[in-house]
N, C-alpha and C positions, 0 to 999 in steps of 0.2 A: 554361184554367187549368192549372198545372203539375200532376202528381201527386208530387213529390217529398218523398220520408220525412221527412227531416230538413236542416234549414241551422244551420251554425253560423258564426256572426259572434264575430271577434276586434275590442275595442276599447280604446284607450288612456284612461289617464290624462292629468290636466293641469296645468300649473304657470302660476301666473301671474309674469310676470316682470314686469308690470308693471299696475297694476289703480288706477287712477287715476276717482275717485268725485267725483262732483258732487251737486248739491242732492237732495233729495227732490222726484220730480215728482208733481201732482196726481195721478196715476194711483196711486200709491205704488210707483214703482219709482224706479231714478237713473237717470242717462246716467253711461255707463262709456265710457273710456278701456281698455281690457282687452287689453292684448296676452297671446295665450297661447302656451302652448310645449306639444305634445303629448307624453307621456314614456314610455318603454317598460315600464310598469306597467299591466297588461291583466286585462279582462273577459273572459270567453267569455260568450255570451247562444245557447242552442240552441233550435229551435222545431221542434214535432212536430205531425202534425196532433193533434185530442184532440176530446172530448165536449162539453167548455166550456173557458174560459179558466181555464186556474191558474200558476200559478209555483210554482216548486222554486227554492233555492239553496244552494249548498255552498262553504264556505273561509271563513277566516278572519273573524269576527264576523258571520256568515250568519245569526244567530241578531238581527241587529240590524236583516235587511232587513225590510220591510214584502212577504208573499207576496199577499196580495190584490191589488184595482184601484186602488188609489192607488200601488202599484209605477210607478215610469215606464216599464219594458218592459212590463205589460200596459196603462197607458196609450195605449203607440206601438200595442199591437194593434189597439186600439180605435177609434184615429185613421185606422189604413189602412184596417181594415174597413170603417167608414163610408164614406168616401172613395171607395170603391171600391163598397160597396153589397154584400160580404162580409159573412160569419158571423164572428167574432173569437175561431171556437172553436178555440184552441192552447195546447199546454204549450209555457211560457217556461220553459227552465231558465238559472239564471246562476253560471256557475261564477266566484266571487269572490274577486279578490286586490286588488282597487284599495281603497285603507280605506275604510271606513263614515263617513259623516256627516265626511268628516274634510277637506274645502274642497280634492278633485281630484279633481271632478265624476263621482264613482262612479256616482252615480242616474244620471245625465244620462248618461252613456257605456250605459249599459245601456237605455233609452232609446231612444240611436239606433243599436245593436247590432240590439237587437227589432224597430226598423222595416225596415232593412235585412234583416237576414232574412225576417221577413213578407212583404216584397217576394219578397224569393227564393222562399220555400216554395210562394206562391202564383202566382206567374211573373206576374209585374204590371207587370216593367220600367217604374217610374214615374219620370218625368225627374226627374234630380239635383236641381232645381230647386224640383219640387213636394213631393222628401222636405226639402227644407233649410226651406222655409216650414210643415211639420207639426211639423219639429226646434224650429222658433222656438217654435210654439202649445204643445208640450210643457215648451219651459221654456229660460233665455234662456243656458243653454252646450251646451244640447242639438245644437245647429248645429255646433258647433266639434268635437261629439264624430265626429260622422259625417266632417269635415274634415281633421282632426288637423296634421298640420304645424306650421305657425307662424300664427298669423294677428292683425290687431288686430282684435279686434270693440268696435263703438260701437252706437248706439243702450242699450239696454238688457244690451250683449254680443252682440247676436243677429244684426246685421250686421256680415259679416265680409269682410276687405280679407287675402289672403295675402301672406306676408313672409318676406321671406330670412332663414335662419337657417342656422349654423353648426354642429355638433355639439357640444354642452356633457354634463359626468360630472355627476350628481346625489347625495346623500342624503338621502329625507325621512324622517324621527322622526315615530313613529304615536304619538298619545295617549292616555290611557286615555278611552274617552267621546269622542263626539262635539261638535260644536256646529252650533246651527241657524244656516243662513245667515239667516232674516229676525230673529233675534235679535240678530246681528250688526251688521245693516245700521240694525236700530235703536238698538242702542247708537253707531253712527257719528252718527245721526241726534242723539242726545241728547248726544253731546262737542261736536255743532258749533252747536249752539244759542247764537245770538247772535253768530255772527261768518258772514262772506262765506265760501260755497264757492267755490272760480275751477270755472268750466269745465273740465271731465278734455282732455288732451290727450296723447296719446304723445309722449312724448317721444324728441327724434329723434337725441339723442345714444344712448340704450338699440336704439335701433332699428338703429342706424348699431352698433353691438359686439354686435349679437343677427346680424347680416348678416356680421360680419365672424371669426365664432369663437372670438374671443379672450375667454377666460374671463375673465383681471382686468379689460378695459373692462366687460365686462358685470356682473361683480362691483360696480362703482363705480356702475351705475346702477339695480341692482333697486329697487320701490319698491311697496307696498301702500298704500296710502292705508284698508286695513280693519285693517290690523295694530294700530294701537291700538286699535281699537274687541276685535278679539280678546284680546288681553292684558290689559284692562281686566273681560273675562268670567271669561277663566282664566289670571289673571296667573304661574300659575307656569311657563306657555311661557317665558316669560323665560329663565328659570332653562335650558332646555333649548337655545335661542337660544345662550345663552350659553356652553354645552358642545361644542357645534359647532362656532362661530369660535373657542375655546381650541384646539379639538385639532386646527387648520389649516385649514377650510372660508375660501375667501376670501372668503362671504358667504351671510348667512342671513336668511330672511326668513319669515312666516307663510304658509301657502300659501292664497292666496284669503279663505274667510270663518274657518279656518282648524279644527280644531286640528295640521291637519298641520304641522310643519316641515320648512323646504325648505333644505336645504344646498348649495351652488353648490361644486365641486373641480374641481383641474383635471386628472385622469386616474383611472382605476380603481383605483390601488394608490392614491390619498387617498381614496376612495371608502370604499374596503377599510376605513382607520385612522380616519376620520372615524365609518363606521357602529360601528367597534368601540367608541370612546369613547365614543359617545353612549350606546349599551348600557352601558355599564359603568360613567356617571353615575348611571346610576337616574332620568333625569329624561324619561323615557318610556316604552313598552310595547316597543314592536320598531324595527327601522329595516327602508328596504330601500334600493338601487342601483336606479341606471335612467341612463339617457340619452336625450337628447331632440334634433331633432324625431321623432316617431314618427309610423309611417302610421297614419290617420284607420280608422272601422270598414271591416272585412276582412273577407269571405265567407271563412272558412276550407275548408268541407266541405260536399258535398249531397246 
């Protein structure tokens, strides 16, 4: 086994461009349609050896993470250790910028930042393979975070199919407060009561402008199939929605279970004028820039 002091793993954020939901399955989860887009808004998750497992985290509503065992990075710890027949004793630190509870898979990048490292620290070189199915058991965009790029995930999200994607400018508007994805999923559940879900399916005109660069196709085909169900929790995203595509975004959409909002532009200096506006509506907390696709979790240092 390795003795190395410390690893640190770089992991991205995610956008959904397209998250396309179907029935409630007996198990209580859906089949997703889920194309994701990784975006240059990043975790650092560090791991040191330690006495026991704990977590540390620093940045921007750090105060909002969960430092105990229900953390998904000291989850991931727990997962390798067993697995491996290891002790699970390490300090996770995770130095935090991707928002909190805010539907761009913050938990879940931290997740599989911590496993990926744990790998590292512990020099276990575990096939890609057996980390992406521990990704899956820890939770169903945990896959995509270690993967990053582009990719559509079905089943649950959790198996993933890589896909061409072109460089796209981002804005998302951070909200005050979070929202729970399974509260989300059952406010979908309860809009759709009494009518036919179709089957989620990517759609392959989005697919075919997410391949090809061009911001206004792909503008013309972003689509959340959870977006009502978010706006119907905390309807005043609208309102912020709305301040976006006034001040030139060529499309905006809830990001995943949401309360983030995702603004699509089509260069950094809209970037720039978009995130200013959205500030200076008052109809959220912060914004930030990013572009997307971004690489998947990253051994930075060891």
């Amino acid at each position: 086994m390795n003795t190395r002091k410390s690893v640190t793993v770089r992991v991205p954020a995610k956008v959904n461009v397209q998250l396309a939901v179907g029935a409630a399955r007996a198990d209580g989860f859906h089949d997703l349609a889920n194309v994701f887009l990784a975006v240059s808004l990043y975790d650092e998750v560090t791991v040191t050896p330690a006495e026991t497992l704990t977590v540390t985290c620093a940045g921007p509503d750090a105060d909002q993470v969960p430092l105990d065992r229900t953390n998904l990075a000291a989850r991931a710890a727990e997962v390798l250790a067993a697995r491996h027949g290891l002790s699970d004793a390490v300090h996770l630190h995770i130095a935090k910028n991707i928002p909190v509870a805010g539907g761009m898979a913050g938990g879940s990048a931290d997740g599989a930042g911590a496993l990926l490292a744990c790998d590292a620290l512990w020099g276990l070189g575990t096939p890609r393979a057996e980390l992406l199915k521990m990704c899956a058991e820890l939770g169903s965009d945990v896959p995509f975070s270690l993967v990053g790029g582009a990719a559509l995930g079905t089943g649950r999200g959790e198996l993933l199919t890589p896909v061409e994607a072109g460089t796209f400018h981002w804005v998302f508007a951070v909200a005050d407060g979070g929202l729970s994805t399974p509260a989300v999923f059952r406010e979908f559940d309860r809009l759709a009561e009494g009518r036919s879900v179709p089957v989620p399916q990517a759609s392959p005109a989005l697919l075919a402008a997410l391949a090809s660069g061009e911001a206004d196709a792909l503008a013309a085909t972003l689509a959340n199939d959870l977006q009502t169900a978010a706006l119907s929790l905390r309807p005043q995203l609208a309102a912020t929605l709305e301040a976006g595509t006034s001040a030139g975004a060529l499309a905006a959409l809830v990001s995943g279970s949401g309360p983030t909002t995702a603004f699509l532009v089509r260069d950094p200096e809209s970037a720039l004028k978009v995130a200013a506006a959205l500030e200076a509506s008052g109809t959220c907390r912060t914004t930030r820039t990013a572009t997307g696709p971004a690489p998947g979790a990253t051994v930075l240092s060891s």
